[in-house]
C-alpha positions in Angstrom: 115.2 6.4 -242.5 116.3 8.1 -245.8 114.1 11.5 -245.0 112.9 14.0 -242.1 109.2 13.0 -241.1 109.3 9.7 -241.9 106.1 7.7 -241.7 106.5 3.7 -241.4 103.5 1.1 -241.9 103.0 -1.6 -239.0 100.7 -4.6 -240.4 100.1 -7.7 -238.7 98.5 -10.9 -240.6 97.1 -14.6 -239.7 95.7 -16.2 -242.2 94.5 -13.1 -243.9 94.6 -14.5 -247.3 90.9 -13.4 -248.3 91.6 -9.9 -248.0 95.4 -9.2 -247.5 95.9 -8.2 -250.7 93.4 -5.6 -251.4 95.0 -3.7 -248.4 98.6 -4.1 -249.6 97.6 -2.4 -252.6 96.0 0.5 -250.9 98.7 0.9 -248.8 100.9 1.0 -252.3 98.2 3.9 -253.5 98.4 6.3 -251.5 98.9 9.7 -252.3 101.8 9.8 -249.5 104.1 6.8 -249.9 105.2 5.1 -246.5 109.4 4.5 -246.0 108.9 1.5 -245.3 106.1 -1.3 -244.3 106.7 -3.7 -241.7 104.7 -6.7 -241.5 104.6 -9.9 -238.9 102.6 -12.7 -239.7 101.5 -14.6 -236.6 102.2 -18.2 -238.6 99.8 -18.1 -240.8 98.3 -21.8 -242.6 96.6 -20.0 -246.0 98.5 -18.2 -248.3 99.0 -15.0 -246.4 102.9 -15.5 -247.1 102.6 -15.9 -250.6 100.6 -13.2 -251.2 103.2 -11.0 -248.9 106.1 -12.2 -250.6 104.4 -11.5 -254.5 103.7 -8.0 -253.2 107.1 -7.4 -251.4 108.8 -8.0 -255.1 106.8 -5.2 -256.5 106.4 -2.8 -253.7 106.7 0.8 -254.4 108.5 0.8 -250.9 110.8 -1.7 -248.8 109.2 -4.3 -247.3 110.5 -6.1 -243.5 108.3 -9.3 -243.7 108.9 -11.1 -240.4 107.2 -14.8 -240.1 106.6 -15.9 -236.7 107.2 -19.6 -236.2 104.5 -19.9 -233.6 101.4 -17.7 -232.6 102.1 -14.8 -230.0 98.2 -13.2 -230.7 97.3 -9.6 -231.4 99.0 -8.0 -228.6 102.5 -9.4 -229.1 102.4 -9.6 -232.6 101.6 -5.6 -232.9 104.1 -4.9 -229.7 106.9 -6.5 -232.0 105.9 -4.9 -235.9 105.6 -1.3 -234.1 109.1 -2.1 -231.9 110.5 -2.6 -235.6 110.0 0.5 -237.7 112.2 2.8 -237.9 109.8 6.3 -238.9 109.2 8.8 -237.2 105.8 7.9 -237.1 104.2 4.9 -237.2 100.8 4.0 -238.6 98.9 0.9 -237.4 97.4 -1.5 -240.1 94.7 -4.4 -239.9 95.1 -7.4 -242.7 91.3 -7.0 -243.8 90.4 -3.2 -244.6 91.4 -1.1 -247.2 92.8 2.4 -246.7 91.3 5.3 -248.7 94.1 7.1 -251.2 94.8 9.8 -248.7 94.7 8.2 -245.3 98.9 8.4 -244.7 98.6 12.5 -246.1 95.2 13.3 -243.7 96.4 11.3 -240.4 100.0 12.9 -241.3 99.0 16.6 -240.9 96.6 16.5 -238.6 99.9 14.9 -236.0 102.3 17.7 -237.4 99.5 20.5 -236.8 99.3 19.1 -233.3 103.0 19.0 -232.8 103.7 22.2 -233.6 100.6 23.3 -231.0 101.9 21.0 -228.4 105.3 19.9 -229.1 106.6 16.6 -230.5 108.1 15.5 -227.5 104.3 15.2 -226.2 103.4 11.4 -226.9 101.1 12.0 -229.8 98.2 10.1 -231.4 95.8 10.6 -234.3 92.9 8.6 -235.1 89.8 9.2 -237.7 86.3 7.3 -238.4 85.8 4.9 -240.8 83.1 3.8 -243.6 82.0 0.2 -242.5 81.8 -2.5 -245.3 80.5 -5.8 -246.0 83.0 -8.8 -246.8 82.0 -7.9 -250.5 83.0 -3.8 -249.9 79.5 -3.1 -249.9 78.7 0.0 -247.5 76.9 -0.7 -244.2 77.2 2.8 -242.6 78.9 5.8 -243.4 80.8 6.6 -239.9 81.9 3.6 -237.9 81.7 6.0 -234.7 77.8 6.7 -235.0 77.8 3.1 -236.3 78.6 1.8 -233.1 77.2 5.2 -231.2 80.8 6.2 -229.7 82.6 9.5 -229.7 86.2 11.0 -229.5 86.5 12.9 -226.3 88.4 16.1 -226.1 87.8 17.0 -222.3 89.2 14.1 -219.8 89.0 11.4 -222.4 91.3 9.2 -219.2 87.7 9.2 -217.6 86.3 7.1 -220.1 89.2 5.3 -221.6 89.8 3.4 -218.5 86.6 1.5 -219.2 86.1 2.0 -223.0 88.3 2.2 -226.1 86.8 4.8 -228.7 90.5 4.9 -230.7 90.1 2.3 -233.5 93.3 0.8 -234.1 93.5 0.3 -238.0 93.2 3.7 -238.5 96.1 5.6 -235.7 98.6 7.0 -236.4 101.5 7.3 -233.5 104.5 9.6 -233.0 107.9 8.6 -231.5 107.2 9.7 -228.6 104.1 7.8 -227.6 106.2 4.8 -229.0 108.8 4.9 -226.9 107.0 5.2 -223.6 104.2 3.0 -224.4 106.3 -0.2 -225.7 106.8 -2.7 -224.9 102.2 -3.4 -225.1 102.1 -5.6 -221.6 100.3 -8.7 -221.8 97.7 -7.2 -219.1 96.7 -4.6 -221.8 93.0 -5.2 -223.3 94.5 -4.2 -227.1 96.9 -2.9 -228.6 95.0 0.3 -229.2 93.5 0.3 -226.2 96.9 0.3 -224.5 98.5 3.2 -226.9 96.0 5.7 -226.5 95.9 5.3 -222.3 98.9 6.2 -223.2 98.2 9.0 -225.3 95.5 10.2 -223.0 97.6 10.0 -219.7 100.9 11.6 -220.9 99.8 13.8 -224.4 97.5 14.3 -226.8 94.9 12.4 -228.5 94.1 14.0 -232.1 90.5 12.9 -233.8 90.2 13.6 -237.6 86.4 13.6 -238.3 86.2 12.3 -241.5 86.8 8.6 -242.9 90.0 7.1 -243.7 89.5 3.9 -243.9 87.0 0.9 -245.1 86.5 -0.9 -242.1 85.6 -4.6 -243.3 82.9 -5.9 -241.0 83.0 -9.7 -241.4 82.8 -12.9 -239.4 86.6 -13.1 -238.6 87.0 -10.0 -237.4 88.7 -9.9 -233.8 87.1 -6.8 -232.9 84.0 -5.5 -235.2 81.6 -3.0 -235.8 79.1 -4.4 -232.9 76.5 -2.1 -231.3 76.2 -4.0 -227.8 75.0 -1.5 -225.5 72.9 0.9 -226.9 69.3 -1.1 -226.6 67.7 -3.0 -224.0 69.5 -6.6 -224.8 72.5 -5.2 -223.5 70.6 -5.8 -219.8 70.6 -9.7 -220.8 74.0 -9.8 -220.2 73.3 -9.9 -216.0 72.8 -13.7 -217.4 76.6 -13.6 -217.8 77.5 -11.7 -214.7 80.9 -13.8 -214.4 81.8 -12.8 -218.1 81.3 -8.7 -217.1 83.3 -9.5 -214.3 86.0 -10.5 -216.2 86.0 -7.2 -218.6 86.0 -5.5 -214.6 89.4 -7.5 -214.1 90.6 -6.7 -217.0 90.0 -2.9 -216.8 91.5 -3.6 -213.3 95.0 -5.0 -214.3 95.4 -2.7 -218.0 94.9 0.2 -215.1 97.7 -1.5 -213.2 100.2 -2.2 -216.1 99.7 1.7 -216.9 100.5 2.7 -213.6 103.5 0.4 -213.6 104.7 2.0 -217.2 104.4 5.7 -216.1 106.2 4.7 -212.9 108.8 3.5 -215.0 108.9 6.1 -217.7 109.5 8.9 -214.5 106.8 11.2 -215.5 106.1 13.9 -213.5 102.2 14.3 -214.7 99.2 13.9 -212.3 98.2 10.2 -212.1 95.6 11.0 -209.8 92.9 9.7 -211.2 94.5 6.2 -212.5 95.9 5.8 -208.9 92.4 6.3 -207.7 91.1 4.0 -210.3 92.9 1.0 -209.8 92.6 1.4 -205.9 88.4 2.0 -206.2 88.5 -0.9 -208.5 90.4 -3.5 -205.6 88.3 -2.1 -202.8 84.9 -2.7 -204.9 81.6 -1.8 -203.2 80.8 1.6 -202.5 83.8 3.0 -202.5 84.5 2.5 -206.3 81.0 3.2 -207.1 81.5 6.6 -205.5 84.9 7.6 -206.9 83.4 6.6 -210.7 80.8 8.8 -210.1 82.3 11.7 -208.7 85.0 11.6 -211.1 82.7 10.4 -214.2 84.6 7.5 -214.7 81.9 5.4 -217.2 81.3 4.0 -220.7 79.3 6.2 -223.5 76.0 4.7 -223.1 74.2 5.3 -220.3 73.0 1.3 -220.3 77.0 0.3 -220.1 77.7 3.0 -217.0 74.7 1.6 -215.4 75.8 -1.7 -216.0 79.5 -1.4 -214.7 78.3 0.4 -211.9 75.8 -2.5 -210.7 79.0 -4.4 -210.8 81.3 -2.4 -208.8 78.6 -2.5 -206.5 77.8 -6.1 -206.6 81.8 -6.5 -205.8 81.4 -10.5 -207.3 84.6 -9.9 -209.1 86.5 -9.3 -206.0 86.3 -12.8 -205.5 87.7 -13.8 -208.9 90.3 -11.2 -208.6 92.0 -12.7 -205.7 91.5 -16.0 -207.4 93.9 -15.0 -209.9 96.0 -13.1 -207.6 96.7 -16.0 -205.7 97.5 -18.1 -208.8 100.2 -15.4 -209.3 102.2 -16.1 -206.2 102.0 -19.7 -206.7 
């Protein structure tokens, strides 16, 4: 890019028409311009493109606008846009909120105060809270984090990111570093987010800016909103469903696995302890994995949520399911 410190913009869109546009503008107001904003739209049927292209002609900065010809999904489509900009950071973007005038400025210093404490070949991310909104941008709660009763965690955030994501994605901001370790996003990995700051957490630094910097838009489209699940009673009707919490146990079982693949790959010389231990609890199921998330205080936030997941690694049901799809592999 054309300057030192670059930051680039990575926004993926499908059929985001409704909303798009109010976050391109934001994007175009902020206080510190991006070098460049990168967008791939997962073939969109509305008038996403439209809108993209109208905006690209009057963009403040350069524009990449790729169009996929057929749907990847969220995982591929943000593994590509982030694999495509060329800053030296790189800050992630959703289609449907709307960034607050100094978002690219806050997120910006608070990475550059942490590389100069840590280094800036540490893989680096920064993340903030968020003001939740209506589809009409009216406020539903101040802080997204106490919205949904989560927490950034400074001490062994691993421990809990291994079951839980509390990084939300439209509002991190990555390094180079992180980037280059953590892409390719593996299709095993829960979300893209998800999968950058196990990343972060394993192999450097995950930075939390208190305050909001975004608008998070809480509406019926959203593929991951602002839902507080486990912090009453109904989240105990889920046993109902024990096959579909089984799954999320399979899934936390293979992301694990992927990560261990990547660090094996990037030659890190850090202590994967605890991620080795994990993934091997997780196959062996019973008591054994009950007993090493417990010693280690490996568990959601909420106390229902831990109490629920570790009922399950008791129960070992999603052994069976695992092996299912293990055989399917091979075959």
């Amino acid at each position: 890019m054309g300057k030192d410190n670059s930051v680039s913009v990575a926004l993926c869109s499908y059929n985001g028409s409704s909303f798009i546009k109010e976050q391109l503008l934001s994007i175009a107001g902020q206080s510190l311009l991006p070098e460049e904003l990168v967008i791939c739209d997962d073939a969109s049927c509305d008038s996403t493109i439209q809108i993209v292209n109208n905006f690209s002609q009057k963009s403040p900065f350069p524009v990449k606008f790729i169009k996929n010809d057929k749907r990847i999904g969220v995982l591929a489509n943000f593994s590509m846009a982030t694999s495509l900009c060329q800053g030296d950071y790189i800050a992630l973007s959703d289609q449907d909120d709307v960034w607050l005038p100094d978002k690219l400025k806050i997120t910006l210093q608070a990475m550059q105060e942490a590389e100069k404490k840590y280094g800036s070949h540490l893989p680096m991310l920064v993340h903030s809270d968020l003001l939740v909104i209506d589809s009409a941008g009216r406020t539903l709660a101040p802080s997204f984090m106490k919205y949904i009763n989560i927490k950034h965690l400074e001490d062994r955030p691993l421990n809990n990111l291994l079951v839980q994501n509390f990084v939300t994605g439209c509002t991190v901001m990555l390094n180079r570093s992180l980037l280059e370790v953590a892409l390719p996003v593996p299709d095993d990995a829960a979300m893209h987010d998800w999968w950058f700051a196990l990343v972060a957490a394993l192999l450097g630094r995950i930075v939390f800016v208190p305050e909001a910097t975004v608008l998070y838009r809480q509406h019926l489209s959203n593929v991951v909103g602002a839902k507080r699940y486990y912090n009453n009673l109904n989240y105990f009707l889920k046993v109902r469903k024990l096959k579909e919490l089984d799954l999320k146990v399979i899934q936390a079982y293979r992301q694990g696995l992927a990560l261990k693949e990547r660090l094996t790959e990037a030659n890190s010389n850090k202590d994967h302890k605890v991620l080795e231990k994990f993934v091997d609890s997780l196959l062996a199921g019973g008591f054994k994995a009950f007993k090493h998330f417990l010693i280690n205080r490996i568990g959601r936030q909420d106390l229902p949520g831990t109490l629920m997941l570790y009922f399950l690694l008791l129960k070992g049901s999603y052994l069976s399911q695992l092996s299912n799809n293990k055989a399917a592999e091979n075959i």
